[in-house]
mmCIF file of the N, C-alpha and C atoms, coordinates in Angstrom:
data_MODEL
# 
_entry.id   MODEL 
# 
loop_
_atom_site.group_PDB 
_atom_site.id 
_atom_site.type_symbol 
_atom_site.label_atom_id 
_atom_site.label_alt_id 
_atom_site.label_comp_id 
_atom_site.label_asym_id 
_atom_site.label_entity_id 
_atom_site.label_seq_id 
_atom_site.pdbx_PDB_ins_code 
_atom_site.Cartn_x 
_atom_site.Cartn_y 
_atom_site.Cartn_z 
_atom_site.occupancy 
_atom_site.B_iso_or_equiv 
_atom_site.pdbx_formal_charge 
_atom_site.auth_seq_id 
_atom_site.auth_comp_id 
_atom_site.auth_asym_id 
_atom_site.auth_atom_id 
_atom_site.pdbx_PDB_model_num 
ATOM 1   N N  . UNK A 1 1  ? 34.511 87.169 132.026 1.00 0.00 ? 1  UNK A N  1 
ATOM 2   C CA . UNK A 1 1  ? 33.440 87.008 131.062 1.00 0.00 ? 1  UNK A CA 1 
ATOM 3   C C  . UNK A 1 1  ? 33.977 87.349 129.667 1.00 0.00 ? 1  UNK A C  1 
ATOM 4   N N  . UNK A 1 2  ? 33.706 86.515 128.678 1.00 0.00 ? 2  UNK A N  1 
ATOM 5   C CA . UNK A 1 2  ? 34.291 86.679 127.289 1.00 0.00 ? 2  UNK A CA 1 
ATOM 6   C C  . UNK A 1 2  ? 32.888 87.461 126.578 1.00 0.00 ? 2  UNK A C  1 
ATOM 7   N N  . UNK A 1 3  ? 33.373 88.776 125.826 1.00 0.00 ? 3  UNK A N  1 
ATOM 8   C CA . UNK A 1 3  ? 32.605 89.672 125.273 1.00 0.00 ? 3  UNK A CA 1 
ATOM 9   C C  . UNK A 1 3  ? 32.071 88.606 123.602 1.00 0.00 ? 3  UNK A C  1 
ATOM 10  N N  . UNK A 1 4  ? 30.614 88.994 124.382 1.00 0.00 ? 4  UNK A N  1 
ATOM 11  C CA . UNK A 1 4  ? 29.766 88.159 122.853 1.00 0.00 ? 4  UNK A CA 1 
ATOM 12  C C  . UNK A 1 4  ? 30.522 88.455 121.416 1.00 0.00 ? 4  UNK A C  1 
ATOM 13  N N  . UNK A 1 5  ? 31.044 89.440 121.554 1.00 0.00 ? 5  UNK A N  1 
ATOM 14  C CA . UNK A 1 5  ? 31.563 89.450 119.809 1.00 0.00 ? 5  UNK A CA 1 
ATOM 15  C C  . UNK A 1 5  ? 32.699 88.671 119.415 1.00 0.00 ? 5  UNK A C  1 
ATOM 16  N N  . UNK A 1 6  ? 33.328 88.330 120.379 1.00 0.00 ? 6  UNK A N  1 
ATOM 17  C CA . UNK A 1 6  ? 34.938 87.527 120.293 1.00 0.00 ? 6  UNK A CA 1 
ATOM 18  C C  . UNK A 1 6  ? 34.266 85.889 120.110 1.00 0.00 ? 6  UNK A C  1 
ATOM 19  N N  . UNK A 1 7  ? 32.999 85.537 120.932 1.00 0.00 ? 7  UNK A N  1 
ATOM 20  C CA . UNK A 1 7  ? 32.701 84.260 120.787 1.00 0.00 ? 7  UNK A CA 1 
ATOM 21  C C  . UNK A 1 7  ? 32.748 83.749 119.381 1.00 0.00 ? 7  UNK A C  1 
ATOM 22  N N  . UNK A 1 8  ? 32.886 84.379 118.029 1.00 0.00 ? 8  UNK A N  1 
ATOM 23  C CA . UNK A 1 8  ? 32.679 83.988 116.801 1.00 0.00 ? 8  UNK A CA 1 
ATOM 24  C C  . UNK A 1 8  ? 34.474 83.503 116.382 1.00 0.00 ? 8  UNK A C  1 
ATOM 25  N N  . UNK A 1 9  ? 35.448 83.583 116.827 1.00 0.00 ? 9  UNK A N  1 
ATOM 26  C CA . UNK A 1 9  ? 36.530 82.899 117.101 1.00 0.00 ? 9  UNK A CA 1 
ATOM 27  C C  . UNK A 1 9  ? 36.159 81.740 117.782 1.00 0.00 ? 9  UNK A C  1 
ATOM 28  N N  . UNK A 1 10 ? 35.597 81.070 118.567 1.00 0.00 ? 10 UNK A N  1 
ATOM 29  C CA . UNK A 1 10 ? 35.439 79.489 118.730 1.00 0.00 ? 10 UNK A CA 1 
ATOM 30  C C  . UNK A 1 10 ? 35.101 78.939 118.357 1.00 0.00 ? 10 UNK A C  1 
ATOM 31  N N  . UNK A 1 11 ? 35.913 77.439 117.762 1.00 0.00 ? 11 UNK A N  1 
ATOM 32  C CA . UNK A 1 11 ? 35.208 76.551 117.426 1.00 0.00 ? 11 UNK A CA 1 
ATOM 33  C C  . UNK A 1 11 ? 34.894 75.506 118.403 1.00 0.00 ? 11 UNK A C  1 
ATOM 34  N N  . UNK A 1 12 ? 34.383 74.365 117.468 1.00 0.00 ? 12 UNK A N  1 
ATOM 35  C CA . UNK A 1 12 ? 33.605 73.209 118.739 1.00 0.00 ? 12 UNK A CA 1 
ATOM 36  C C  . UNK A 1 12 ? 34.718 72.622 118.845 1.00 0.00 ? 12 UNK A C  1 
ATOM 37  N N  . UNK A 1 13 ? 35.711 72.126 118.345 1.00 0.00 ? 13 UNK A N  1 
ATOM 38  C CA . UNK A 1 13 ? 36.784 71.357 118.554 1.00 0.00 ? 13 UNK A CA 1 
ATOM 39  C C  . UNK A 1 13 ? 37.347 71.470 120.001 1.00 0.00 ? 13 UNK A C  1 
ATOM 40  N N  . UNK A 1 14 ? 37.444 72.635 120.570 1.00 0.00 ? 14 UNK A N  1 
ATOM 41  C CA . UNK A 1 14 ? 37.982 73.322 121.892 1.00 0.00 ? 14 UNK A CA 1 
ATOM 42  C C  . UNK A 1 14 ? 37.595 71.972 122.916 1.00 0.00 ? 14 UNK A C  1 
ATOM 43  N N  . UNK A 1 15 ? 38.357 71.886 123.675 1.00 0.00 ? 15 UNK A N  1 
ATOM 44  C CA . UNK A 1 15 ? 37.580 70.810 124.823 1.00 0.00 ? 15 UNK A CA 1 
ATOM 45  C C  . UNK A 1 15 ? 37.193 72.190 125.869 1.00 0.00 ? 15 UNK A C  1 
ATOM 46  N N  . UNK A 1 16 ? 35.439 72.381 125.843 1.00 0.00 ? 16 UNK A N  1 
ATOM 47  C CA . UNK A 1 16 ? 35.311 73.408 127.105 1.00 0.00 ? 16 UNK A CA 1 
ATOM 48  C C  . UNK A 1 16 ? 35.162 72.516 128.471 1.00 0.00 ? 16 UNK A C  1 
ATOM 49  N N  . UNK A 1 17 ? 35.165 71.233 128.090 1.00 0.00 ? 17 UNK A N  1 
ATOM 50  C CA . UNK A 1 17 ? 35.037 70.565 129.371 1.00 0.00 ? 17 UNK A CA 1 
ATOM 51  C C  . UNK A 1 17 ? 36.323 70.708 130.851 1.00 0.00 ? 17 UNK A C  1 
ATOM 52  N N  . UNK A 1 18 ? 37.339 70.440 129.869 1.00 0.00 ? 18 UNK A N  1 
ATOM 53  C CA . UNK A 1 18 ? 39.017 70.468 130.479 1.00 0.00 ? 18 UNK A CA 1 
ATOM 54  C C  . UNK A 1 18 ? 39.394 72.150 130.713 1.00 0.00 ? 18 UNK A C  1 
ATOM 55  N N  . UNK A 1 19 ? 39.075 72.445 129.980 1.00 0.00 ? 19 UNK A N  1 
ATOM 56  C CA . UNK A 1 19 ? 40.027 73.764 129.935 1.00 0.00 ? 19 UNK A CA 1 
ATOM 57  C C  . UNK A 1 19 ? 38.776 75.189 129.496 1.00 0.00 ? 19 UNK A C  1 
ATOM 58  N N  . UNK A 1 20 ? 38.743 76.319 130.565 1.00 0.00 ? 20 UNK A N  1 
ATOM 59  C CA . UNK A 1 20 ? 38.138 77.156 130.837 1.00 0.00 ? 20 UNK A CA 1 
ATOM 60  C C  . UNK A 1 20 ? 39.024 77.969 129.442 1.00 0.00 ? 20 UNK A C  1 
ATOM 61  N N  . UNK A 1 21 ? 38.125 79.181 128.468 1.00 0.00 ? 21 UNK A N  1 
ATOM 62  C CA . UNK A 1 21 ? 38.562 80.102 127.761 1.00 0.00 ? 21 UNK A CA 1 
ATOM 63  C C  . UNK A 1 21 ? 38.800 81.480 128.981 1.00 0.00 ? 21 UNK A C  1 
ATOM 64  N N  . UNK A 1 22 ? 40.069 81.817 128.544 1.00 0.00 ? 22 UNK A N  1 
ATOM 65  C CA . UNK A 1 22 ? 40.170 83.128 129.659 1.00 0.00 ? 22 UNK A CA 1 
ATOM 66  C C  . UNK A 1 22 ? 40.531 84.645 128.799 1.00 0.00 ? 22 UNK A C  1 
ATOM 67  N N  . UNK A 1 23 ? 40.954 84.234 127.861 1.00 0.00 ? 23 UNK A N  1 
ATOM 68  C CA . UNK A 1 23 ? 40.730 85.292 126.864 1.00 0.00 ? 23 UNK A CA 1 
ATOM 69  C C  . UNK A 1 23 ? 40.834 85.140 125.380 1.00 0.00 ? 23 UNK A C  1 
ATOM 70  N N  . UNK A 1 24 ? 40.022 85.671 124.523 1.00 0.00 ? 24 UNK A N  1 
ATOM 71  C CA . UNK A 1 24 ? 40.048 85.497 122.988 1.00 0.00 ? 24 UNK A CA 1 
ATOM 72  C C  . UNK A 1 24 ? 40.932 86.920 122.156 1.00 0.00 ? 24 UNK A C  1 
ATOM 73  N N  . UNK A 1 25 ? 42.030 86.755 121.758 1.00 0.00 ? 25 UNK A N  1 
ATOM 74  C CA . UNK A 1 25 ? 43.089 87.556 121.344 1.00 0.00 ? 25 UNK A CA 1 
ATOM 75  C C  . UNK A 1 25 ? 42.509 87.743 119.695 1.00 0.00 ? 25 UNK A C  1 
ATOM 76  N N  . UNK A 1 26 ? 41.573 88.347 119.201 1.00 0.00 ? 26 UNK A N  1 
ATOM 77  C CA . UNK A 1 26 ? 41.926 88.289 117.678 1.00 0.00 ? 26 UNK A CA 1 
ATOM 78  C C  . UNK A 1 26 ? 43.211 88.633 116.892 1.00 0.00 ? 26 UNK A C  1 
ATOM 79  N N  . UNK A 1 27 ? 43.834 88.079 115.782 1.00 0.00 ? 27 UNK A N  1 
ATOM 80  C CA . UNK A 1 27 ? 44.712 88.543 114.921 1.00 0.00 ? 27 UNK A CA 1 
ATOM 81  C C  . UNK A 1 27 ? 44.264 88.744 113.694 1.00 0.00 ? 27 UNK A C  1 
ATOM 82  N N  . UNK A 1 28 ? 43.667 88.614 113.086 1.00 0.00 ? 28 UNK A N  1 
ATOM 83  C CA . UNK A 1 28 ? 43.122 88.573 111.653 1.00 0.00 ? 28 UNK A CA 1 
ATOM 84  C C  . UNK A 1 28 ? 41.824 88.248 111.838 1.00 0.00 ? 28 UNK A C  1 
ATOM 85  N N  . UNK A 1 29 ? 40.940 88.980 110.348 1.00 0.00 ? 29 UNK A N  1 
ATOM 86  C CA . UNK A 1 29 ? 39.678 89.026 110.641 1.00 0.00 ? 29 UNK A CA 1 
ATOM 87  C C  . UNK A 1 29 ? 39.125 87.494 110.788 1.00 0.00 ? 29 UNK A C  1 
ATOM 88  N N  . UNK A 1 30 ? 39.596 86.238 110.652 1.00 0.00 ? 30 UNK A N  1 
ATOM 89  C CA . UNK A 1 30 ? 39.107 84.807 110.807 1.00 0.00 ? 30 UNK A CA 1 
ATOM 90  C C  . UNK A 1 30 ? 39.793 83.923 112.066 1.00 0.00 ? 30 UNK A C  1 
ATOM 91  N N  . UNK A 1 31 ? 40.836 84.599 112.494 1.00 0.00 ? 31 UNK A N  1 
ATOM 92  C CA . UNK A 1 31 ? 41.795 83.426 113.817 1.00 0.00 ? 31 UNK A CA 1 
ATOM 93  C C  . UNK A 1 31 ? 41.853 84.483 114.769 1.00 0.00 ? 31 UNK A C  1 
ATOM 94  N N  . UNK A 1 32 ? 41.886 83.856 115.865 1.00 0.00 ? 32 UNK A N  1 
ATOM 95  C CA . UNK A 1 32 ? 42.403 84.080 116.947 1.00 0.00 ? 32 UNK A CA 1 
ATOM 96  C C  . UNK A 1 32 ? 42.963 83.673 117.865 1.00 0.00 ? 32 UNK A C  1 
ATOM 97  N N  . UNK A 1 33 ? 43.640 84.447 118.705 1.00 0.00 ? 33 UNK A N  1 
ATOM 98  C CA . UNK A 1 33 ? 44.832 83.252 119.686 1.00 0.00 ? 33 UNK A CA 1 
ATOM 99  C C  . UNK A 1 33 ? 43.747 83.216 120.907 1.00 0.00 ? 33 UNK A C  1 
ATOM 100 N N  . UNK A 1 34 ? 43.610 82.214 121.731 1.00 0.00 ? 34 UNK A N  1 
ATOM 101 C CA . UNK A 1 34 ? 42.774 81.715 122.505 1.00 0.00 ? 34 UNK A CA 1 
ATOM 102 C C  . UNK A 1 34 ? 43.650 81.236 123.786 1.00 0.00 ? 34 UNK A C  1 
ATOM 103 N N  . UNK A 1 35 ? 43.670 81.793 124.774 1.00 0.00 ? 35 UNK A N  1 
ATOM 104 C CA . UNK A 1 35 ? 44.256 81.438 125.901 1.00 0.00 ? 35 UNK A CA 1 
ATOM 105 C C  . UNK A 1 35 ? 42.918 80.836 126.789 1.00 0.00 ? 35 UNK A C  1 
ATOM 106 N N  . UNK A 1 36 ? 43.580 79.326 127.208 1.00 0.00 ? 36 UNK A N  1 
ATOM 107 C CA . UNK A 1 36 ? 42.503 78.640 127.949 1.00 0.00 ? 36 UNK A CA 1 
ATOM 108 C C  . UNK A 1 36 ? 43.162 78.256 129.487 1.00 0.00 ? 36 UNK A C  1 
ATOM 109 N N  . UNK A 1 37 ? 42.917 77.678 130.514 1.00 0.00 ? 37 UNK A N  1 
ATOM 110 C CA . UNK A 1 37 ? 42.893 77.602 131.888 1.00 0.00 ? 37 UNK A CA 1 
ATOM 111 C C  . UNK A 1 37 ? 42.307 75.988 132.328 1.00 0.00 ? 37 UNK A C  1 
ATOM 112 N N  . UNK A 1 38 ? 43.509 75.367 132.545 1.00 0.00 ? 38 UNK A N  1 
ATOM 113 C CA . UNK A 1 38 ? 43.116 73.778 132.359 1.00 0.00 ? 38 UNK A CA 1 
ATOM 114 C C  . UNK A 1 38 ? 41.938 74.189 134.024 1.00 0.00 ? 38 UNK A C  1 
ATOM 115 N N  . UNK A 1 39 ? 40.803 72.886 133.660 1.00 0.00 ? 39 UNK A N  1 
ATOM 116 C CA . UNK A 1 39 ? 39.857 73.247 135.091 1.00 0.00 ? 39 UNK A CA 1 
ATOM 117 C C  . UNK A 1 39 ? 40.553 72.015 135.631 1.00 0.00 ? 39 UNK A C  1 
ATOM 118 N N  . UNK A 1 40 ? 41.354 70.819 135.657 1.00 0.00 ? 40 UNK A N  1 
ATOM 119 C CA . UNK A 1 40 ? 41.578 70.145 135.874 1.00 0.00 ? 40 UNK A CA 1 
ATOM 120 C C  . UNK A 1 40 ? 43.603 70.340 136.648 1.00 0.00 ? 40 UNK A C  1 
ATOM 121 N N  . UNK A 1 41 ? 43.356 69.599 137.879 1.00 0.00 ? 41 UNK A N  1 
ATOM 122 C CA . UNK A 1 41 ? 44.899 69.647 138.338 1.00 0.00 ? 41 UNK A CA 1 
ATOM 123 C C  . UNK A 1 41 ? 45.541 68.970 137.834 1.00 0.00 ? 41 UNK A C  1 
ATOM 124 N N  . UNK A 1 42 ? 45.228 67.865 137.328 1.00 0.00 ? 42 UNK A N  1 
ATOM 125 C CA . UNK A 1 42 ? 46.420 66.872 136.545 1.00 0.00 ? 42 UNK A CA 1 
ATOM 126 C C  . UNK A 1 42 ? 47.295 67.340 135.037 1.00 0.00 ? 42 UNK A C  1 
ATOM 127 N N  . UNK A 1 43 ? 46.289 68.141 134.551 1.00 0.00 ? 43 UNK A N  1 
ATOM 128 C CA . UNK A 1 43 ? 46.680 68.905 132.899 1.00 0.00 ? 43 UNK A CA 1 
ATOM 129 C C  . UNK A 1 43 ? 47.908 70.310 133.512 1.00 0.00 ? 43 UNK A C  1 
ATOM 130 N N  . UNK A 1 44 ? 48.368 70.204 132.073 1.00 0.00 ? 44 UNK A N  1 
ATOM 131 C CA . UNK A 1 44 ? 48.950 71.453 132.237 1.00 0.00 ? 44 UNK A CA 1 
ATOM 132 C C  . UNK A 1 44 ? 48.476 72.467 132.358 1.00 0.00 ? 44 UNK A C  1 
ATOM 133 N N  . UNK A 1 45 ? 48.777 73.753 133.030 1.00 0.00 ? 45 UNK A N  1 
ATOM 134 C CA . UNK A 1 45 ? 47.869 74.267 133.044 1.00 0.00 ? 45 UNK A CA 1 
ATOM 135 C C  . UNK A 1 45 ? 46.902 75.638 132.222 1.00 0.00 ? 45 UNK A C  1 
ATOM 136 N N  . UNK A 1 46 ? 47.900 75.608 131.619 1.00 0.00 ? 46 UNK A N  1 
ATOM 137 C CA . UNK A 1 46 ? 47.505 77.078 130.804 1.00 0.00 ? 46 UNK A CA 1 
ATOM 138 C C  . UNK A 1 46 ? 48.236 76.537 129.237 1.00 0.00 ? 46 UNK A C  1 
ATOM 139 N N  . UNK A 1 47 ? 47.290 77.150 128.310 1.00 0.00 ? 47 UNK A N  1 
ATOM 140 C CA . UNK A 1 47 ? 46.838 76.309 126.848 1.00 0.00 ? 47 UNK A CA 1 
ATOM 141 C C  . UNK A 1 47 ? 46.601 77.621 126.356 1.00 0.00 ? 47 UNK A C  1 
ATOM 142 N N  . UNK A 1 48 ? 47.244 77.735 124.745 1.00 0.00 ? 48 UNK A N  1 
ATOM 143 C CA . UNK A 1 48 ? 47.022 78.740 123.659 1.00 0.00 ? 48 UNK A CA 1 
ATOM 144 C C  . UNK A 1 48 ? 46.730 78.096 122.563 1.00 0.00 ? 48 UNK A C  1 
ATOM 145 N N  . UNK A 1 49 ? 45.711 78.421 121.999 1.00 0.00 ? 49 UNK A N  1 
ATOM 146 C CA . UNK A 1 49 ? 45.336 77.799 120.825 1.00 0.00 ? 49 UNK A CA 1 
ATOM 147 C C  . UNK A 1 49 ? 45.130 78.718 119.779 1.00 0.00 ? 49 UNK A C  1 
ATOM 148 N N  . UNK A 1 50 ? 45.286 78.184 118.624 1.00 0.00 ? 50 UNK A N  1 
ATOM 149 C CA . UNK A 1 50 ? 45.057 79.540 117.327 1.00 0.00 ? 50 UNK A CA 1 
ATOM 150 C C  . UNK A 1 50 ? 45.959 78.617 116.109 1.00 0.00 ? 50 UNK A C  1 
ATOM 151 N N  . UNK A 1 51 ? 44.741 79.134 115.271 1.00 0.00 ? 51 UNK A N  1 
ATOM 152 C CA . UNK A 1 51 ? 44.640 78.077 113.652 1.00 0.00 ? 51 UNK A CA 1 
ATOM 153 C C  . UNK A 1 51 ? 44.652 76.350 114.324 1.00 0.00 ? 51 UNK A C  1 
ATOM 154 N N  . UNK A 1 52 ? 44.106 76.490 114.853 1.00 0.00 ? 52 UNK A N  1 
ATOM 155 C CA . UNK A 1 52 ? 43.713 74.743 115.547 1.00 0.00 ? 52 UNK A CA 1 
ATOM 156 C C  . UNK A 1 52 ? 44.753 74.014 115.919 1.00 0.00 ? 52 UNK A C  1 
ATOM 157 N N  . UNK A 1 53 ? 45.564 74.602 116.375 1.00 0.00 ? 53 UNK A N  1 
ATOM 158 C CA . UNK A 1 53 ? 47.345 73.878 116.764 1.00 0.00 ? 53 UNK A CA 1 
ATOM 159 C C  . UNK A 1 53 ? 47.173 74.421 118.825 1.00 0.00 ? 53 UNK A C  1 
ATOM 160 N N  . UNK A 1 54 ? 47.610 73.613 118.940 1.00 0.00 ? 54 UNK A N  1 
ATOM 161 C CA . UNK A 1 54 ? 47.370 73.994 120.562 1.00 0.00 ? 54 UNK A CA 1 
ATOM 162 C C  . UNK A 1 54 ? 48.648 73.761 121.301 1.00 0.00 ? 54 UNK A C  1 
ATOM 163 N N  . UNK A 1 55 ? 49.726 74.949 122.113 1.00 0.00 ? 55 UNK A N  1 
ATOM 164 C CA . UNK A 1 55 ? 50.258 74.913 123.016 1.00 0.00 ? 55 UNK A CA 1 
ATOM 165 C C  . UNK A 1 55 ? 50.658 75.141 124.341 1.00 0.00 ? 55 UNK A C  1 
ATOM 166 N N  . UNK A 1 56 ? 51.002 74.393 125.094 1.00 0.00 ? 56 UNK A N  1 
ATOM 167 C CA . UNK A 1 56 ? 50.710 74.318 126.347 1.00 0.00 ? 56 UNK A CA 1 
ATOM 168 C C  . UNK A 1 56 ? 52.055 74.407 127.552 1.00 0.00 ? 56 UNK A C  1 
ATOM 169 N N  . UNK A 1 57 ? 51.576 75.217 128.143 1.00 0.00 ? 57 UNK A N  1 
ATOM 170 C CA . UNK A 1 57 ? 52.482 75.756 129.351 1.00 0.00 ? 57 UNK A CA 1 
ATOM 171 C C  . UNK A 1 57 ? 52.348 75.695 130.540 1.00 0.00 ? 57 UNK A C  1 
ATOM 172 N N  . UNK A 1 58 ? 53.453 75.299 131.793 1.00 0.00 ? 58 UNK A N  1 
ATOM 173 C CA . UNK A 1 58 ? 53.125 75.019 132.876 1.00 0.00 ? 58 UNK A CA 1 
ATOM 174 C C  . UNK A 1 58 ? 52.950 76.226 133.687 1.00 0.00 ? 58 UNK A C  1 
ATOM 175 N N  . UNK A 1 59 ? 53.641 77.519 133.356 1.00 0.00 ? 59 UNK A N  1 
ATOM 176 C CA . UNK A 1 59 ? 53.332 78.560 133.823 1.00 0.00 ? 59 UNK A CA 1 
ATOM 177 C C  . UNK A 1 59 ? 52.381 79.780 132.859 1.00 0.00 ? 59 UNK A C  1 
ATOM 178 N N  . UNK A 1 60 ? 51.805 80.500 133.415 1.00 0.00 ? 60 UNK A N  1 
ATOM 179 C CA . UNK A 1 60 ? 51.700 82.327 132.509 1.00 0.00 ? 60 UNK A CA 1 
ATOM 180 C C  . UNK A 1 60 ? 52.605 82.400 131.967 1.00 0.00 ? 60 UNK A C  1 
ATOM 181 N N  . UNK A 1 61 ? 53.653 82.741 132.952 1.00 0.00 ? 61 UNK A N  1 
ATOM 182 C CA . UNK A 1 61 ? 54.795 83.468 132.332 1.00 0.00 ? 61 UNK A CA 1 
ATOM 183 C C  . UNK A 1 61 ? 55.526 82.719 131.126 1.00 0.00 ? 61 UNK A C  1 
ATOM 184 N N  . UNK A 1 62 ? 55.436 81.664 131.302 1.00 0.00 ? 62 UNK A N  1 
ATOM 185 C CA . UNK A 1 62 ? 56.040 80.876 129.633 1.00 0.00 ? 62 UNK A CA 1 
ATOM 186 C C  . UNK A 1 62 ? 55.292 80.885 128.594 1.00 0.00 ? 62 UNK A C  1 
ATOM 187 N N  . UNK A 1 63 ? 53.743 81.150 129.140 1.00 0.00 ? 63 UNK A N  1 
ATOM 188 C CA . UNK A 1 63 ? 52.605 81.202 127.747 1.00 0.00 ? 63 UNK A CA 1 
ATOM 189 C C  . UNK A 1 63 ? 52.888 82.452 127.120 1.00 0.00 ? 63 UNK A C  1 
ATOM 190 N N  . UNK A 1 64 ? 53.353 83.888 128.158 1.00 0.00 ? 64 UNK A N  1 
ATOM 191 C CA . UNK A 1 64 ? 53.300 85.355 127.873 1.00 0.00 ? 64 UNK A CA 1 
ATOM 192 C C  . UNK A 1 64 ? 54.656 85.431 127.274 1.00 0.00 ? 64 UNK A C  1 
ATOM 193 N N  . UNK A 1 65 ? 55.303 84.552 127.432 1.00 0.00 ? 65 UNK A N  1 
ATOM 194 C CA . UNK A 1 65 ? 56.707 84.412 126.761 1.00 0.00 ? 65 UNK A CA 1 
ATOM 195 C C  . UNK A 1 65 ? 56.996 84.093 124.926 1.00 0.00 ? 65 UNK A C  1 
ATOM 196 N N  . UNK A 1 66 ? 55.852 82.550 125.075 1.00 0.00 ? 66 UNK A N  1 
ATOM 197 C CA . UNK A 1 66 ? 55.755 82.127 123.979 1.00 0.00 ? 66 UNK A CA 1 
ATOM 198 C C  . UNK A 1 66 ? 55.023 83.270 122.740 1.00 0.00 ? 66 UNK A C  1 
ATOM 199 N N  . UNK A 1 67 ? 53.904 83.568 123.697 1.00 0.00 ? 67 UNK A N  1 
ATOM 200 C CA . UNK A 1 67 ? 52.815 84.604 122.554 1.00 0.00 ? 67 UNK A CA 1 
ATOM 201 C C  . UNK A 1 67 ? 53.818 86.156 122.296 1.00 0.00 ? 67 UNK A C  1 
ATOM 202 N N  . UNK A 1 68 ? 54.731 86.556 123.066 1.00 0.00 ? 68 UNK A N  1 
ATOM 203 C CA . UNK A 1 68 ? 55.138 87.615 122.532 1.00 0.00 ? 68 UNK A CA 1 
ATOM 204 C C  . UNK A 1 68 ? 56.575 87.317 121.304 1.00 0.00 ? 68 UNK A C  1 
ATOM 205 N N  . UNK A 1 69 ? 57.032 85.718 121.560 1.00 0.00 ? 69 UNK A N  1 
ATOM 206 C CA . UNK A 1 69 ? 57.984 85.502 120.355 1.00 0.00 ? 69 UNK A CA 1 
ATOM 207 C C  . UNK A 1 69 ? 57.284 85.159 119.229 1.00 0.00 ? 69 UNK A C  1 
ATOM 208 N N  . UNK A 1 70 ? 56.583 84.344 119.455 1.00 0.00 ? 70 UNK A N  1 
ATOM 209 C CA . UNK A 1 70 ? 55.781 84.270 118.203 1.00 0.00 ? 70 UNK A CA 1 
ATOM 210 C C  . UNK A 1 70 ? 55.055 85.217 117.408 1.00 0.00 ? 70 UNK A C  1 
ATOM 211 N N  . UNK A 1 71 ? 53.879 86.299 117.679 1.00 0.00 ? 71 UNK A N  1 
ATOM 212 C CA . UNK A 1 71 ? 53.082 87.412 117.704 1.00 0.00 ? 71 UNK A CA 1 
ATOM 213 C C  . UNK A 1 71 ? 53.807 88.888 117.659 1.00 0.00 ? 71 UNK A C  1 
ATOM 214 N N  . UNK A 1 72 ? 55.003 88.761 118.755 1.00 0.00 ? 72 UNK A N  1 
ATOM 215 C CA . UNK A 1 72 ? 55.727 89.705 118.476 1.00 0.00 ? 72 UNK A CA 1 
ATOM 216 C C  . UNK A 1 72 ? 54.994 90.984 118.936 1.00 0.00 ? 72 UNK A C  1 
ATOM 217 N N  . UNK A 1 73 ? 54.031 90.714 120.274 1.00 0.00 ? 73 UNK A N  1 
ATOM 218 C CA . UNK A 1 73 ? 52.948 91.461 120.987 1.00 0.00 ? 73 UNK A CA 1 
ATOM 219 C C  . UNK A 1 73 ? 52.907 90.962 122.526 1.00 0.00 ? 73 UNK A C  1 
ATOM 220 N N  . UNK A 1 74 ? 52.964 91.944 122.997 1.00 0.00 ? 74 UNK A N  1 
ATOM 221 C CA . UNK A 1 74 ? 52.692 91.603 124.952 1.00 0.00 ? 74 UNK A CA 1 
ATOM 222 C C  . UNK A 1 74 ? 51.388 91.117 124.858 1.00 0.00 ? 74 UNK A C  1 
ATOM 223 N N  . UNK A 1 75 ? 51.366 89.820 125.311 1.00 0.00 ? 75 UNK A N  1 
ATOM 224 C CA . UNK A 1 75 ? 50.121 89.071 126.339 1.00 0.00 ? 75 UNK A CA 1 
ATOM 225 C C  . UNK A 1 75 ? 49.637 90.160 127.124 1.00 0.00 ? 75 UNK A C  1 
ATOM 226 N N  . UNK A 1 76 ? 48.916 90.676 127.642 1.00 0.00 ? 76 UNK A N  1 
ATOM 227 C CA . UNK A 1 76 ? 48.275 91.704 128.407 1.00 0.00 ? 76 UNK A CA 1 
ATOM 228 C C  . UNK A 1 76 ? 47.350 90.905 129.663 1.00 0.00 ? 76 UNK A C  1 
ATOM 229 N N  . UNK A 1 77 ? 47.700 90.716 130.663 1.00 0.00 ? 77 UNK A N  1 
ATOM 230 C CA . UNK A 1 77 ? 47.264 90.251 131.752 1.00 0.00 ? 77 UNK A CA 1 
ATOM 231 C C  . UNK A 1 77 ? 46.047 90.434 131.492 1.00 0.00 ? 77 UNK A C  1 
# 
């Protein structure tokens, strides 16, 4: 369950149809990194989004990879 106060990090652009939000990461008081959960088997499956640029990984472990080179912060299960 995503805590009502983080919901003000989403926008409508998000496809909630495809891809489940599984956690909202704030970084600054206006963005946040957005880890999503494709609901679909054919997509990749796990998606980070933040400042409206979206990347996508076939595993966790490459998303928890990507967000700590970039962010320079552990993904936190």
């Amino acid at each position: 369950m995503i805590d009502e106060n983080l919901k003000r990090y989403l926008w409508t652009g998000l496809d909630y149809e495809r891809y489940e939000v599984i956690k909202i990461i704030p970084q600054t008081m206006n963005f946040a990194a957005i880890v999503m959960k494709s609901r679909n088997t054919t997509d990749t499956p796990w998606c980070l989004k933040y400042c409206g640029t979206g990347h996508y990984f076939d595993t966790y472990e490459e998303l928890q990879s990507f967000y700590f080179d970039h962010f320079k912060k552990r993904l936190e299960d």
